[in-house]
GUDRENTOR-586369 format. One record per residue (C-alpha): residue in three letters; x, y, z. Coordinates in steps of 0.05 Angstrom, whole numbers, padded with zeros to 5 digits, always signed. Last residue first. Example, Ala and Ser with C-alpha at 12.3 -4.5 7.8 and 13.67 -1.06 7.14 Angstrom:
REM GUDRENTOR-586369
SER+00273-00021+00143ALA+00246-00090+00156
END
This chain:
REM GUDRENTOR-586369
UNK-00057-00299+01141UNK-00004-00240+01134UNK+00030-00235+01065UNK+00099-00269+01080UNK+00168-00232+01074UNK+00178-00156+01056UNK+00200-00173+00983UNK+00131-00205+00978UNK+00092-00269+00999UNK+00031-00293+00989UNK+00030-00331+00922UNK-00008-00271+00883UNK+00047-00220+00916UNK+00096-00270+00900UNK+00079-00285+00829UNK+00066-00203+00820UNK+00145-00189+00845UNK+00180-00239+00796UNK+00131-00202+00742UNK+00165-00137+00764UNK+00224-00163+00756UNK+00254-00117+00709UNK+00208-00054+00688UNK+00157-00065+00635UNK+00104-00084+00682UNK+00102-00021+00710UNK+00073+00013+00641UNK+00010-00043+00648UNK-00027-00001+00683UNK-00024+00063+00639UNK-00035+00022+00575UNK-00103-00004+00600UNK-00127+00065+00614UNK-00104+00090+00539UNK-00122+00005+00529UNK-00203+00022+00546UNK-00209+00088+00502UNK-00188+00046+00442UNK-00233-00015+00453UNK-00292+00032+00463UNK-00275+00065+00397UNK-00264+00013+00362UNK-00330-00024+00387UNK-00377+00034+00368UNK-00413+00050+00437UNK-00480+00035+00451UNK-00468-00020+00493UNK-00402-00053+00485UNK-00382-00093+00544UNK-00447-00125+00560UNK-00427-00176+00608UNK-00420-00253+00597UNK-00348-00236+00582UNK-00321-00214+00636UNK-00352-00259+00681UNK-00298-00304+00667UNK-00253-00261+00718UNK-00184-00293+00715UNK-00132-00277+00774UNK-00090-00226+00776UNK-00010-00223+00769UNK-00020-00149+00731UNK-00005-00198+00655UNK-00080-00229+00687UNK-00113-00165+00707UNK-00095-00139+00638UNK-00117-00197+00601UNK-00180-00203+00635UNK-00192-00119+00624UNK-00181-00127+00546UNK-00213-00196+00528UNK-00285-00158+00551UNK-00271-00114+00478UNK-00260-00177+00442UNK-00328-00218+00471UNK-00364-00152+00459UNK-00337-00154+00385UNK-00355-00223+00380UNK-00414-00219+00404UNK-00434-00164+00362UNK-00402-00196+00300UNK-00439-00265+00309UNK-00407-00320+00354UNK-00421-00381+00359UNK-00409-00408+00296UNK-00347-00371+00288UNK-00322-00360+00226UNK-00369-00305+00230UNK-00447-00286+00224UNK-00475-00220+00218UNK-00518-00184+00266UNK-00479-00137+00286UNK-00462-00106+00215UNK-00513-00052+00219UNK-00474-00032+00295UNK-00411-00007+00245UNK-00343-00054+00248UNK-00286-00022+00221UNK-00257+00001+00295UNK-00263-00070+00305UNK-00204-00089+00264UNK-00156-00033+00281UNK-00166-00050+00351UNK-00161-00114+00350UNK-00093-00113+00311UNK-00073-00057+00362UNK-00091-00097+00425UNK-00057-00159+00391UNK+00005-00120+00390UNK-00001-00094+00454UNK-00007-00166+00483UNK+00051-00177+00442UNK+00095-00128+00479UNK+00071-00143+00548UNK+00088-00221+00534UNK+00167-00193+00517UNK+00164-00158+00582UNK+00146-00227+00618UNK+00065-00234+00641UNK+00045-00255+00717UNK+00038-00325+00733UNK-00003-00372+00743UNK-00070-00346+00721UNK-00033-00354+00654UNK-00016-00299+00607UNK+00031-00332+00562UNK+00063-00392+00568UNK+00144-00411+00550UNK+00149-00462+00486UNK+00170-00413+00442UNK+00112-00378+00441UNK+00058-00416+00484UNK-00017-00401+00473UNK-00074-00432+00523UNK-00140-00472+00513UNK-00150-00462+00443UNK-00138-00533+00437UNK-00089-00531+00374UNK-00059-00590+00352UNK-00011-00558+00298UNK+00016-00481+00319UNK-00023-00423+00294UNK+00021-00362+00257UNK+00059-00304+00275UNK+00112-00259+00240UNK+00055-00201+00232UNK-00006-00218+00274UNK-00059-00253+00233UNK-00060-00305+00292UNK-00100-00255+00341UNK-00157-00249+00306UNK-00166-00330+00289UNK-00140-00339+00369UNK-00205-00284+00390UNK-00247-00327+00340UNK-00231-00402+00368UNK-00241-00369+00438UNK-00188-00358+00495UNK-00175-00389+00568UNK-00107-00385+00570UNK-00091-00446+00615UNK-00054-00507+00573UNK-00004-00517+00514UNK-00019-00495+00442UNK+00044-00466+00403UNK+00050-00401+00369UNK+00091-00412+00305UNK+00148-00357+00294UNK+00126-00337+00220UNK+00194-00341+00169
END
């Protein structure tokens, strides 16, 4: 049976990106959905908050790879098209996908959120797919230390002031 992915506050995602991202395998959208933020089983993920848990890394990835398999289908002739989402046609979409990889990095590396992201031009020229894929081999290389124990203990301090070493300095 699907492990429902319940709504609570703080991700700041789109109506599309959680449509994308809900066709996981073993997934599925919780009732009363605001699109504001994900929990699985009942614990956040990604918040400006705090840094991401191993087990967040892992479906991260797994969303990278569904996105990436799913834009690496999409061809500039189709930009123009419409989606589910009203306000969103494919390019948009796709550039709005592709910008959802460096925010969620920063965010599971104990960052804070860069909206800006996603008014940019992430895609140019390039054919989403590839883009997206060339951006997580860079993407993948930074988020390697998050895998090892505590290091999302160690990103909430650093982001809260303080380290292993004691206080940041004001």
């Amino acid at each position: 049976m699907a492990r429902p992915l319940l709504c609570g506050q703080k991700l700041s995602a789109s109506p599309c990106t959680l449509k994308l991202l809900v066709r996981l395998p073993g997934l599925r959208l919780g009732a009363g959905a605001d699109w504001r933020a994900l929990r699985l089983r009942g614990r956040r993920l990604l918040t400006p908050e705090k840094g991401a848990t191993v087990s967040e890394i892992v479906l991260l990835e797994k969303a990278l790879n569904h996105t990436t398999g799913l834009l690496g289908n999409v061809t500039p002739d189709q930009y123009g098209q419409p989606t589910p989402c009203e306000d969103f046609d494919v390019r948009s979409l796709a550039n709005h996908l592709v910008a959802g990889n460096p925010y969620y990095v920063t965010l599971a590396q104990g960052g804070g959120p860069d909206f800006s992201l996603f008014a940019r031009d992430q895609i140019g020229d390039e054919q989403p797919g590839d883009l997206l894929r060339t951006r997580r081999q860079g993407s993948a290389r930074r988020l390697a230390g998050r895998r090892r124990p505590g290091a999302a203990d160690a990103a909430a301090r650093r982001r809260h002031g303080s380290s292993d070493r004691g206080p940041a300095p004001a």
